[in-house]
N, C-alpha and C positions, 0 to 999 in steps of 0.2 A: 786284464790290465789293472796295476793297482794303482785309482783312483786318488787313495790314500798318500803317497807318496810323491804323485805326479801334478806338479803347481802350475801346472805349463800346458797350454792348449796351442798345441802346433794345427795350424790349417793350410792345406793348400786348395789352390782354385783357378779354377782359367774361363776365359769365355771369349770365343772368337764373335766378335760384331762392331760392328761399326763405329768408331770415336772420333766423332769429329771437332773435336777439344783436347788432345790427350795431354797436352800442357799445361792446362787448367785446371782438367782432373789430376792431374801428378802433383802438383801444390796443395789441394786440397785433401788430399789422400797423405800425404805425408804428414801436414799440420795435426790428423786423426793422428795417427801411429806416433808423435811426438807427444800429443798430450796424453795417449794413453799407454806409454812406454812400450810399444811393440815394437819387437825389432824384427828382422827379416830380408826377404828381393822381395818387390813387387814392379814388375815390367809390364808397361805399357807402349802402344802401339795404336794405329790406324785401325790396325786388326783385332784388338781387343786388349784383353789384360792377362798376366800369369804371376802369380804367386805362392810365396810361402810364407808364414809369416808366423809370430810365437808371442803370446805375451799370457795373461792372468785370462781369465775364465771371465771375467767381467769388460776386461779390455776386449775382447774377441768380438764379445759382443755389443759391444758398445761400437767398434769397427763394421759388422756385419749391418748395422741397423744403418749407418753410414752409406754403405755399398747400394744396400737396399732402396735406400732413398734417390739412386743415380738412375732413372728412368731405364739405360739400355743391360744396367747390371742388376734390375731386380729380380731376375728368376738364375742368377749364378749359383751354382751349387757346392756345398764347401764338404772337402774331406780330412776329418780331423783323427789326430792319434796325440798322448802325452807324453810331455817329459819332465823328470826332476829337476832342472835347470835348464834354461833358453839354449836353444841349439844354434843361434845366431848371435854374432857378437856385434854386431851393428844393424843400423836400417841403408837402404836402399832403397828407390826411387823413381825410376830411372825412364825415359820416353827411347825409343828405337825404333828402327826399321819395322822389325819385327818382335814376335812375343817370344817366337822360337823357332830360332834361325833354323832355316831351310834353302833361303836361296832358289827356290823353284817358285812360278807364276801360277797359282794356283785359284780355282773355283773352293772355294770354303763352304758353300752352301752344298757339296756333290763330295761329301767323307762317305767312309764305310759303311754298311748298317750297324748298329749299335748291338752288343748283345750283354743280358747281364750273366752274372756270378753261375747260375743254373744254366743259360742257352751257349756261356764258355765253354764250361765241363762237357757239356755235351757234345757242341762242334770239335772239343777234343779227341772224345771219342772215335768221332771217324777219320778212321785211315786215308782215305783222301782228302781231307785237308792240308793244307800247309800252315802252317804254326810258324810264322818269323816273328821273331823277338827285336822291334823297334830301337834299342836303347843298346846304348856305346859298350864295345867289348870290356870294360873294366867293371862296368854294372854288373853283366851278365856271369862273372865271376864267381859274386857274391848267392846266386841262384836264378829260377827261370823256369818256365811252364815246360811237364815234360813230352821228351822230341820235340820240342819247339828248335827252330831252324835257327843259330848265331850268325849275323851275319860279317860276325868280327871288326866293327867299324869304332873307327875313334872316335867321329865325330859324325852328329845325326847328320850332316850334309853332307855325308861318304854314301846314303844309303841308296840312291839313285842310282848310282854309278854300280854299286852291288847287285841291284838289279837287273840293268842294263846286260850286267858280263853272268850275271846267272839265270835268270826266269823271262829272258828275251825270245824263249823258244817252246817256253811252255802253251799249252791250250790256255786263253784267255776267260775259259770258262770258269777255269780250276778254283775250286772254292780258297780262297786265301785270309786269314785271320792273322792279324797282327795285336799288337800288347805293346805298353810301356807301363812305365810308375804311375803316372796320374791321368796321363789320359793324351794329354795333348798334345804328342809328337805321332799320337796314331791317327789324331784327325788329318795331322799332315800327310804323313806319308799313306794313307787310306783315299786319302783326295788325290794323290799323285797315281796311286794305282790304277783307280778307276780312270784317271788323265792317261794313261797308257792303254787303255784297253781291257783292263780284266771288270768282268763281269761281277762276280760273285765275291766280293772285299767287304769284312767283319772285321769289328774291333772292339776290345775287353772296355765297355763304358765304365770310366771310371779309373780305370787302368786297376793296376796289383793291388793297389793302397785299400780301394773301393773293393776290389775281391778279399782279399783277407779279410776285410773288417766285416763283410755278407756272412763270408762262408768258415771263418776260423781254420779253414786250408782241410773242412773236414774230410773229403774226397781223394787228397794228395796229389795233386794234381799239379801243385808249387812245389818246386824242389829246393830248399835252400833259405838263405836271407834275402831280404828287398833292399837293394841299395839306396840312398837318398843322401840329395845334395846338400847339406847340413852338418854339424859337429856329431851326430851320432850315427852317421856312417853308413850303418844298415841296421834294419827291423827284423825280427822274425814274425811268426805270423799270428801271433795276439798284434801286432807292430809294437812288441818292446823291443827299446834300445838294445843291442846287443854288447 
């Protein structure tokens, strides 16, 4: 990645836990990002927070120190990649339901077990796994872990229903590994899994983002670009802009 050229520290981050203010934190979280011109989404919730967000090297962290000082957001963990100009043209703010609509009643504290960059490739390796790929058919386009399962859905709150009419009949033991972009729609749907019955449900910590930037895709195991929801579309696997 050349440092050199890239003015721009894009971070994302999520953390599901408990906010029992998140309107109070959304004013004060914005007031940061106003005076230190970052622009970006940052979603807030009962449930926690999700973000993206893009400003100077100085602003990030002057933000980050911020975050840090929020007692339930001090150990949030940030994954960052560059850009030559802000991949967002405005700020956002915003308090919701949720961080990332799913629409399902879920236990958060009962996700997948975690695996990183090294215990991926490896659970890839074996043939009985299932590899389903979490994140919306038009993502999946741009690239995707290989034989990993599509499960062609437009939107992450199709993927229940995907389940329901495909893996309703499988052995509940069957090891099953799921993946997104950063992470956090595999807490969901990892939490739904084990809410159904399957035993043995994994998921890429960190999601792609966090894998490319471990492993530099040395293994080959990514096929393709990472899409991302931003003005640069998709990464390959240094995560430059394409």
């Amino acid at each position: 990645m050349n440092t050199e050229s890239s003015s721009f520290v894009v971070s994302t981050f999520y953390k599901f836990v408990e906010l029992a203010d998140a309107e109070t934190l959304r004013a004060k979280i914005f007031k940061v990002c106003v005076q230190q011109k970052i622009k970006g989404t940052v979603l807030l919730a009962h449930e926690g927070i999700n973000a993206t967000i893009a400003g100077s090297r100085s602003a990030i962290d002057k933000f980050y120190e911020f975050i840090k000082s929020v007692s339930e957001l001090s150990s949030i963990e940030f994954k960052e990649s560059l850009a030559s100009s802000s991949p967002f043209k405005k700020l956002k703010v915003k308090v919701r339901k949720e961080i990332v609509t799913f629409k399902q009643k879920l236990n958060m504290q009962a996700t997948g077990t975690y695996l990183d960059a090294q215990g991926w490739d490896e659970m890839l390796r074996q043939k009985k796994t299932l590899v389903i790929d979490a994140r919306n058919d038009y993502e999946v386009i741009f690239g995707t872990f290989k034989d990993a399962v599509d499960p062609k859905t437009r939107n992450f709150t199709d993927l229940p229903e995907w389940v329901e009419r495909n893996l309703s009949d499988i052995d509940r033991n069957q090891p099953i590994a799921m993946f997104c972009t950063g992470g956090i729609r595999c807490e969901k749907s990892t939490a739904y899994m084990r809410q159904i019955g399957f035993k043995n449900v994994y998921h890429l910590k960190g999601g792609i983002l966090q894998y490319l930037e471990t492993t530099k895709n040395m293994n080959k195991m990514w096929q393709g670009k990472c899409f991302v929801f931003d003005d640069r579309i998709a990464l390959d696997s240094d995560l430059e802009a394409i």
